[in-house]
C-alpha positions as CSV (number, residue, x, y, z in Angstrom):
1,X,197.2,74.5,169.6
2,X,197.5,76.7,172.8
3,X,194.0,78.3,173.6
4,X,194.2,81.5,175.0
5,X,191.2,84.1,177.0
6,X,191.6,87.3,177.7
7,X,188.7,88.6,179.7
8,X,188.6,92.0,180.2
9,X,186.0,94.5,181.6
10,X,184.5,97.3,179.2
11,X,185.2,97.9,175.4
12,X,187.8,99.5,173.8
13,X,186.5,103.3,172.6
14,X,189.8,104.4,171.1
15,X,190.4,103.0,167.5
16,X,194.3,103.1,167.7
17,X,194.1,100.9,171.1
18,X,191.5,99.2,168.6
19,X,194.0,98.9,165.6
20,X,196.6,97.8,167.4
21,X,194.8,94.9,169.2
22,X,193.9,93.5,166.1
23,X,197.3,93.7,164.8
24,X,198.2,91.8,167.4
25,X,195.5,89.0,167.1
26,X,196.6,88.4,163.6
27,X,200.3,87.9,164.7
28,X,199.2,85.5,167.3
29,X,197.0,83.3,165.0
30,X,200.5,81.2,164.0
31,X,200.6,80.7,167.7
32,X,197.8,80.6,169.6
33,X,194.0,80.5,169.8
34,X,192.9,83.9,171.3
35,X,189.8,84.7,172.3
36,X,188.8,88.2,173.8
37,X,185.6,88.4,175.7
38,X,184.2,91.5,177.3
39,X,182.4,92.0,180.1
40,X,180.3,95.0,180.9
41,X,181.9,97.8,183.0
42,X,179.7,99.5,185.7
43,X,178.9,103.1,186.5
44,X,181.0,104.6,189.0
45,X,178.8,104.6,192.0
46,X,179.6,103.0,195.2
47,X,183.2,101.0,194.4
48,X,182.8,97.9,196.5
49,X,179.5,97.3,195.1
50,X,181.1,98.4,191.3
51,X,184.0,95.6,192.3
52,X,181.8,93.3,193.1
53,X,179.3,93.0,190.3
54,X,182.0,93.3,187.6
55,X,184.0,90.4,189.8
56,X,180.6,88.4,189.2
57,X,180.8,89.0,185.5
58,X,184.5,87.7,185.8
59,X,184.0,84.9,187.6
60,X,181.0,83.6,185.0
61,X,183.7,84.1,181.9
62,X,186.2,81.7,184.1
63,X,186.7,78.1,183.0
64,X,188.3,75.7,185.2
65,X,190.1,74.3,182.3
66,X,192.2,77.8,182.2
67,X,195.2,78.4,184.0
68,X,194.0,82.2,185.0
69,X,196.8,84.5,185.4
70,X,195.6,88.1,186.8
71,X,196.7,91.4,185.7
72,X,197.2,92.6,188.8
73,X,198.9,96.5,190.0
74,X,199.5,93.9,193.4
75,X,200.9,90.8,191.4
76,X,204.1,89.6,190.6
77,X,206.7,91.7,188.2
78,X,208.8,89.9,185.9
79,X,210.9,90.6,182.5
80,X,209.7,89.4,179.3
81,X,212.5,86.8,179.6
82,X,210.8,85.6,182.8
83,X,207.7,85.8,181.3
84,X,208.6,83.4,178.4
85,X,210.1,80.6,180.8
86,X,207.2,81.0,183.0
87,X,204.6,80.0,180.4
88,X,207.0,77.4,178.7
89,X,207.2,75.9,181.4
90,X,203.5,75.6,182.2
91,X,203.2,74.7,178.5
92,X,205.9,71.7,179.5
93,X,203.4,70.9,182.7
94,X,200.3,70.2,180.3
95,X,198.7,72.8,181.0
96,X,197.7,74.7,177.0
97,X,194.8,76.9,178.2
98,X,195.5,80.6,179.8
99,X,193.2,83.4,180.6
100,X,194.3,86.3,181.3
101,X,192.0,88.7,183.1
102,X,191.9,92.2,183.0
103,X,189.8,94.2,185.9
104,X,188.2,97.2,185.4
105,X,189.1,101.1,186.3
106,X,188.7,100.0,190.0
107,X,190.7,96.5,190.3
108,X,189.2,93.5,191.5
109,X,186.8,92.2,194.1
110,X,188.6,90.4,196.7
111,X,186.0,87.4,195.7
112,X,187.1,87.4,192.0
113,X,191.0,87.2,193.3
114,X,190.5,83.6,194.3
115,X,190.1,82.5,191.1
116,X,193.8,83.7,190.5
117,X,196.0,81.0,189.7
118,X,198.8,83.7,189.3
119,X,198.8,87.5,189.7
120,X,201.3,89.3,187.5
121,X,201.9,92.6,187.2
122,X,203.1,95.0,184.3
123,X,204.3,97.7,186.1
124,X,204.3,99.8,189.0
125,X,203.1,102.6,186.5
126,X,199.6,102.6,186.5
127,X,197.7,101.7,182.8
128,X,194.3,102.2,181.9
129,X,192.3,99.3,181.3
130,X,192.3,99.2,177.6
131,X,196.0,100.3,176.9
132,X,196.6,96.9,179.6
133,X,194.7,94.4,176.4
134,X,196.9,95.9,174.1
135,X,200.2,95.7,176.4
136,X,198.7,91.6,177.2
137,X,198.8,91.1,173.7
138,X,202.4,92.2,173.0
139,X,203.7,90.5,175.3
140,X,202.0,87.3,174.7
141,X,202.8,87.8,171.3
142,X,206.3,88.1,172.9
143,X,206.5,85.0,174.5
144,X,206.0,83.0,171.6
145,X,208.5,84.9,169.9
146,X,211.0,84.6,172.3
147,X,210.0,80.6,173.4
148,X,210.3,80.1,169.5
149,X,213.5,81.9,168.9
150,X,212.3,84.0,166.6
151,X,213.3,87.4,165.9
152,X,211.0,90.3,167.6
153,X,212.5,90.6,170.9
154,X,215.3,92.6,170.6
């Protein structure tokens, strides 16, 4: 089975962000292994230094078993379609294990961004950082849907 990580920086506070992460999960456990792990945001202070010790935090949570694909306002944009035929098709290269990784309010550190193995963005809107784990989940929920033929998509 396909293992999955999403980390992210900071909890969710809002229980309908909550509710529907969780829905989510469940839908993805005919799928996938998911696993969410958190890491702790930082106090808006000084936001190279914020940047650069939630990028640590990041970095620690990596595995170099993971194909890591960054959420990313920077990154690449591409359709759900897209989406789908890009994962397949690292599916069809071996490769079973994807994070995605979630930076906090301020983005990433420009140290953490090496670690990228892909930088994909959702939109040009901009998203906070917890409506962006629920909007990761969809669409990896999504994916299989749509790499599966299954109804959902449309």
């Amino acid at each position: 089975m396909i293992k999955i990580k999403i980390v992210c920086v900071g909890k969710i506070k809002d229980a309908y962000l909550d509710s529907g992460i969780k829905e989510y999960l469940k839908r993805l456990t005919s799928y996938a292994k998911v696993e969410i792990i958190e890491v702790k945001d930082e106090k808006i202070d000084n936001e190279d230094k914020v940047k650069e010790i939630e990028g640590k935090r990041i970095i620690e949570k990596l595995d170099k078993d993971y194909y890591n694909i960054f959420i990313d306002l920077h990154g690449k944009q591409m359709s759900s379609e897209k989406l789908a035929v890009y994962t397949q098709n690292l599916i069809d290269r071996g490769i079973g294990n994807l994070c995605f990784v979630i930076a906090g309010s301020l983005g990433y550190s420009k140290e953490v961004l090496e670690y990228a193995n892909f930088r994909l963005s959702l939109s040009e809107m901009t998203f906070t950082h917890q409506m962006t784990r629920l909007l990761v989940l969809e669409q990896i929920y999504r994916v299989f849907k749509i790499n599966n033929n299954e109804t959902y998509h449309k």
